[in-house]
Structures are given as structure tokens and as C-alpha cells.
Residue frames as a rotation matrix with the C-alpha (Angstrom) as fourth column:
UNK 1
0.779 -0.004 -0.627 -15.45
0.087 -0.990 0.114 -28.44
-0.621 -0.144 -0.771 33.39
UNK 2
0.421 -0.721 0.551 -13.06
0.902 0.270 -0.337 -27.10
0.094 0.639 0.764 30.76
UNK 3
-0.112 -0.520 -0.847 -10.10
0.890 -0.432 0.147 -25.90
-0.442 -0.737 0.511 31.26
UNK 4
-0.010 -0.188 -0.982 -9.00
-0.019 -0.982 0.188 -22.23
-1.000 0.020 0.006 29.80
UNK 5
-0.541 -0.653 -0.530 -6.69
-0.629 -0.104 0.771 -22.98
-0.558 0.750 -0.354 26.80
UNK 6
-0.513 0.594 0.620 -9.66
0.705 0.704 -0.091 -25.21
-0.491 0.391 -0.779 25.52
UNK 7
0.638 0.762 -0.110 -12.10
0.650 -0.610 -0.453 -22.54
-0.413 0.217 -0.885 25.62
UNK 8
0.122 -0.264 -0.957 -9.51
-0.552 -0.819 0.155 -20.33
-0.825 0.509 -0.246 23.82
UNK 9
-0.653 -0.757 -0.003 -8.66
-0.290 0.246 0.925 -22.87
-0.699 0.605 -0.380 21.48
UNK 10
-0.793 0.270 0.547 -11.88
0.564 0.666 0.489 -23.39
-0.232 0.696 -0.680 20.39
UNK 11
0.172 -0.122 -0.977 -12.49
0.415 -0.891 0.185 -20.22
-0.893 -0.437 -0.103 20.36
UNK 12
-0.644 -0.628 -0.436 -9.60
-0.451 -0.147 0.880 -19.58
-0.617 0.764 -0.189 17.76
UNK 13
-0.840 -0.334 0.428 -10.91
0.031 0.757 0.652 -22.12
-0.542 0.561 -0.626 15.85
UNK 14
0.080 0.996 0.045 -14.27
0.819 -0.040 -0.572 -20.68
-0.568 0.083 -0.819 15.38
UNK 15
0.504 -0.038 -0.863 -12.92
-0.123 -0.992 -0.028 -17.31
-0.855 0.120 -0.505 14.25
UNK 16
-0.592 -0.794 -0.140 -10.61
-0.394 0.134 0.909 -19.24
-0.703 0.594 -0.392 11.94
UNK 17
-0.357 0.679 0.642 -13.36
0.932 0.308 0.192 -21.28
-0.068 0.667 -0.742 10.28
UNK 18
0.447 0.772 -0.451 -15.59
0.637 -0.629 -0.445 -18.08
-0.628 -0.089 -0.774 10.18
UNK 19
-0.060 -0.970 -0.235 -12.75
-0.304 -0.206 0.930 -16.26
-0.951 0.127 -0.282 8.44
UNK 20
-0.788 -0.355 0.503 -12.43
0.089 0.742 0.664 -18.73
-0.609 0.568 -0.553 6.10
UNK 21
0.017 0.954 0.299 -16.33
0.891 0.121 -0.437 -19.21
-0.453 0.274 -0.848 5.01
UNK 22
0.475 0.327 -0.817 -16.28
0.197 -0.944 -0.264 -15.26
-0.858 -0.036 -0.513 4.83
UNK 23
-0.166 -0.508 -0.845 -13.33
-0.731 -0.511 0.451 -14.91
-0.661 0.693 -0.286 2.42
UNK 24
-0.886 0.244 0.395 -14.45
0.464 0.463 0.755 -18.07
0.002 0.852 -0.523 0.08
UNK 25
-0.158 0.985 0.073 -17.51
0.872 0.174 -0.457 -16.61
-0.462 -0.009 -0.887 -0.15
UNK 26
0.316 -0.327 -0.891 -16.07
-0.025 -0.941 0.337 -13.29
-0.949 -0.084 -0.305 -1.29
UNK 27
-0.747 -0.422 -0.513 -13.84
-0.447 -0.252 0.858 -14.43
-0.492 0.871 0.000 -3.86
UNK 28
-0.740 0.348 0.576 -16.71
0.672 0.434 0.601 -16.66
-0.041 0.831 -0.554 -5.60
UNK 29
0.225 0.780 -0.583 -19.24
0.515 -0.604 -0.609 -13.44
-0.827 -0.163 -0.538 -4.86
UNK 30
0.481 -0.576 -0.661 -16.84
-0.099 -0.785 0.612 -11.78
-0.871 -0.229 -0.435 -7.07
UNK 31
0.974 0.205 -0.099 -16.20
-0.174 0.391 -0.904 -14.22
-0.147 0.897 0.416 -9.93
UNK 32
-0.520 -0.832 0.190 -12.52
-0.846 0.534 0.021 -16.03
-0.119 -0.150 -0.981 -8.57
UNK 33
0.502 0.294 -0.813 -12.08
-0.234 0.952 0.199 -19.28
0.832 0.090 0.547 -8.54
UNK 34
0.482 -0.284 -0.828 -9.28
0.873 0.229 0.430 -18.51
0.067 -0.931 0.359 -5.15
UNK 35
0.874 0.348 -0.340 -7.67
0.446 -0.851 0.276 -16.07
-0.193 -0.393 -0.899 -3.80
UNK 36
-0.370 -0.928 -0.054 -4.70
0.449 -0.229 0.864 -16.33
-0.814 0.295 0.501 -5.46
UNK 37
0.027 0.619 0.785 -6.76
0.970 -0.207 0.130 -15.30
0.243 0.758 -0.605 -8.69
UNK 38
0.872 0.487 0.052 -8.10
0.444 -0.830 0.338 -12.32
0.208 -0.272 -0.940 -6.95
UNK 39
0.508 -0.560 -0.654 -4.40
-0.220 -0.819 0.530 -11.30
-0.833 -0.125 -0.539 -5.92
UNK 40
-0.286 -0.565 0.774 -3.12
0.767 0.348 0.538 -11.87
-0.574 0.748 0.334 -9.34
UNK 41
0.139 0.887 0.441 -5.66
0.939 -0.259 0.225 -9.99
0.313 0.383 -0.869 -10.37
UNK 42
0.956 0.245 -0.159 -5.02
0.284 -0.905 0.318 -6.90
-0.066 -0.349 -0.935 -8.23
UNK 43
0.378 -0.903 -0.203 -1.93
0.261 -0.107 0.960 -6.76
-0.889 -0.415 0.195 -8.90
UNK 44
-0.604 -0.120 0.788 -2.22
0.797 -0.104 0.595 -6.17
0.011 0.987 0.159 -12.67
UNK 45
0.422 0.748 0.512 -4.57
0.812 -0.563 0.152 -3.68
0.402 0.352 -0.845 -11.87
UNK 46
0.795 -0.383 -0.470 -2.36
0.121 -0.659 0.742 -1.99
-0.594 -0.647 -0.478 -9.68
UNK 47
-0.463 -0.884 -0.054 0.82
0.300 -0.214 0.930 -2.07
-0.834 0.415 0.364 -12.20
UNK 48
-0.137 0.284 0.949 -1.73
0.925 -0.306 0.225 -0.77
0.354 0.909 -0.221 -15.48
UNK 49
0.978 0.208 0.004 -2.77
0.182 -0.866 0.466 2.53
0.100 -0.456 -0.885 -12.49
UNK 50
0.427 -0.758 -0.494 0.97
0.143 -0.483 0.864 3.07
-0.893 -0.439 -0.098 -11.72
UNK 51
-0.311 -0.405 0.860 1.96
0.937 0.020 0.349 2.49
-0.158 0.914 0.373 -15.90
UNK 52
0.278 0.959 0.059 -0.88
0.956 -0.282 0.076 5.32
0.089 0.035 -0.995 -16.27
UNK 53
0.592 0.429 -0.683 0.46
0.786 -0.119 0.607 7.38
0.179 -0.896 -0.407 -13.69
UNK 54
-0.063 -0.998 0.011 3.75
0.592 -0.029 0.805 7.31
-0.803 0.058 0.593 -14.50
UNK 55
0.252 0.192 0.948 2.52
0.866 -0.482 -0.133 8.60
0.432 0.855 -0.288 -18.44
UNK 56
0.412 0.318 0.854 1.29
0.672 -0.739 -0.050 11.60
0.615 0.594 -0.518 -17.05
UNK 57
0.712 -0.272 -0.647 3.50
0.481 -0.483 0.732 12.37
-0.512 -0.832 -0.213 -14.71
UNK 58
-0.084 -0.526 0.846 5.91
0.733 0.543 0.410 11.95
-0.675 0.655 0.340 -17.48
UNK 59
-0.047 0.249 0.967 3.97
0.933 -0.335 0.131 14.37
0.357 0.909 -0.216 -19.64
UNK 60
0.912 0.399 0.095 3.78
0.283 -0.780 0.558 16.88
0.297 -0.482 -0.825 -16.97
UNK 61
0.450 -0.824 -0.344 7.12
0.356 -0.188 0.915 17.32
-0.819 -0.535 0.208 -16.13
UNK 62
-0.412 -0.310 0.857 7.96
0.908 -0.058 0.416 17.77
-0.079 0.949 0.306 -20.06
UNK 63
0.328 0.255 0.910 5.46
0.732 -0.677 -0.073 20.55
0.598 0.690 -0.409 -20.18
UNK 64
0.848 -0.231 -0.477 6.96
0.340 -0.453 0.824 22.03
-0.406 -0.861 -0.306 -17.04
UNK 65
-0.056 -0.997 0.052 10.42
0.682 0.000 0.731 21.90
-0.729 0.077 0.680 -18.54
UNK 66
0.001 0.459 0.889 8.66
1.000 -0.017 0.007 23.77
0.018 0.888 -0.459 -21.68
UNK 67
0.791 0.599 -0.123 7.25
0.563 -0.636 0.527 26.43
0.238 -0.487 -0.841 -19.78
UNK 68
0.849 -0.189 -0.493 10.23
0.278 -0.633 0.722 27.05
-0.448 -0.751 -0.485 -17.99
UNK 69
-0.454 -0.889 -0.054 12.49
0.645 -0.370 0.669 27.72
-0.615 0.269 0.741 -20.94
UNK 70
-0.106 0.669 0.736 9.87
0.895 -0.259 0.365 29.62
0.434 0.697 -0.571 -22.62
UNK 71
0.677 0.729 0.103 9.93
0.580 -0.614 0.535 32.21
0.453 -0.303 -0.838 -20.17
């Protein structure tokens, strides 16, 4: 008979392997080579959307300021 903390610990350890399989199997679905890649990766995409962002916020506040000495 086994005890508890077995049957949780192997348990854990199933969910951890399972886990594991799931996200390598992601990043090479995906065309990584690991998952650092993949956050290297999102992270340049995320700072080229906030560069972007920034532009036209940038440009919108200028034409605000325009506007509001024009009138």
C-alpha cells in the first residue's frame, strides 16, 4: 500500500513531465529551437508594438496641440 505523499508525488511528477512534453512541443510546432527563443522573440515584438504606439500617440497629441491653438 502507498502511502499519501507518494501518490502526490507522483502525481506532481506526471503533471510536470506532461507540462513539459506540451510546451516542447509548442515551441518546435512553432519554429523555436527553446523557449528562450520564443521569449526573445516576444519580446521584440512587443517593444516594435509599443515603438509604434508611442509614434502615434506622439502624432496625436501634436495635432491636438494644433487644433487647440487654432481655435
Amino acid at each position: 500500500m502507498k502511502s499519501n505523499w507518494k501518490k502526490q508525488r507522483q502525481a506532481t511528477k506526471k503533471r510536470q513531465i506532461k507540462l513539459l512534453r506540451w510546451r516542447n512541443n509548442f515551441v518546435k510546432k512553432y519554429g523555436f529551437k527553446n523557449v528562450a527563443e520564443l521569449g526573445i522573440r516576444a519580446s521584440e515584438a512587443a517593444r516594435k508594438i509599443a515603438d509604434a504606439f508611442y509614434n502615434v500617440l506622439k502624432q496625436l497629441t501634436k495635432m491636438r496641440t494644433t487644433n487647440e491653438t487654432n481655435v
